[in-house]
N, C-alpha and C positions, 0 to 999 in steps of 0.2 A: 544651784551650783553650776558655774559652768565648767565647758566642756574643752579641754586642751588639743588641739590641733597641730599634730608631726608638722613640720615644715615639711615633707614630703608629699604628706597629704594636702595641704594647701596648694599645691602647684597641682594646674591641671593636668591629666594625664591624657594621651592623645593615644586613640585606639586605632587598629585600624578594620573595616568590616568589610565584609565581601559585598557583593552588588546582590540585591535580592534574584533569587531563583525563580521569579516570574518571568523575566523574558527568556530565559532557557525555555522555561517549558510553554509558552508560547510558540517559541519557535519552531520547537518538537509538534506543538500540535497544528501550524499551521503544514507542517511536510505530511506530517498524518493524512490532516485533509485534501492535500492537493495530490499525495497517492490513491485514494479514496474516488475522488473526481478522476484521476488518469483511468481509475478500471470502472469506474461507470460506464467511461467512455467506450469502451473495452465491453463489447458486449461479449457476452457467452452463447453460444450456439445453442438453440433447441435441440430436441429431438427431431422435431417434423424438417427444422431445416436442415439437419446430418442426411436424412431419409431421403428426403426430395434429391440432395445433391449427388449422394449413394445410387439411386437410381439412375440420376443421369450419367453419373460415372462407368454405370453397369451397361447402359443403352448405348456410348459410346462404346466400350469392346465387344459391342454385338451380342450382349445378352447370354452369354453362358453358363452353361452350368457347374452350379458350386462354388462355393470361396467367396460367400458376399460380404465377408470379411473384410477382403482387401479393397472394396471399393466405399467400405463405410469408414477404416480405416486413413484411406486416401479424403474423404470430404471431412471428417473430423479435424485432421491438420490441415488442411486446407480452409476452413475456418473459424481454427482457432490464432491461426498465423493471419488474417486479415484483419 
């Protein structure tokens, strides 16, 4: 038997669809990466290199006593900002 077809349904019906979500997230993970690579770049301070510079910090104001705080302090930001 066949089958009766709406004149409605006979006419194509035209959709419309979004652009696949591959190049979004693409995109997303190429800034990922290239933030990723910026703090590679980006080193982080040891300990021995805070120390070493903490000392020279300390040898410049002539060596005093107490507060080696403020000169480990002082080489911390000092090479976390370069």
């Amino acid at each position: 038997m066949a089958t009766r077809k709406s004149p409605a349904s006979a006419e194509k019906k035209t959709t419309t669809r979004k652009a696949p979500a591959k190049k979004a997230a693409v995109a997303v993970a190429d800034t990922v990466e290239n933030n990723l690579d910026n703090n590679i770049e980006k080193k982080i301070p040891t300990y021995n290199e805070i120390a070493i510079l903490a000392e020279q910090y300390w040898n410049e104001r002539g060596r005093p006593f107490g507060s080696p705080e403020v000169d480990w302090l002082r080489a911390e930001q000092t090479l976390h900002a370069a």
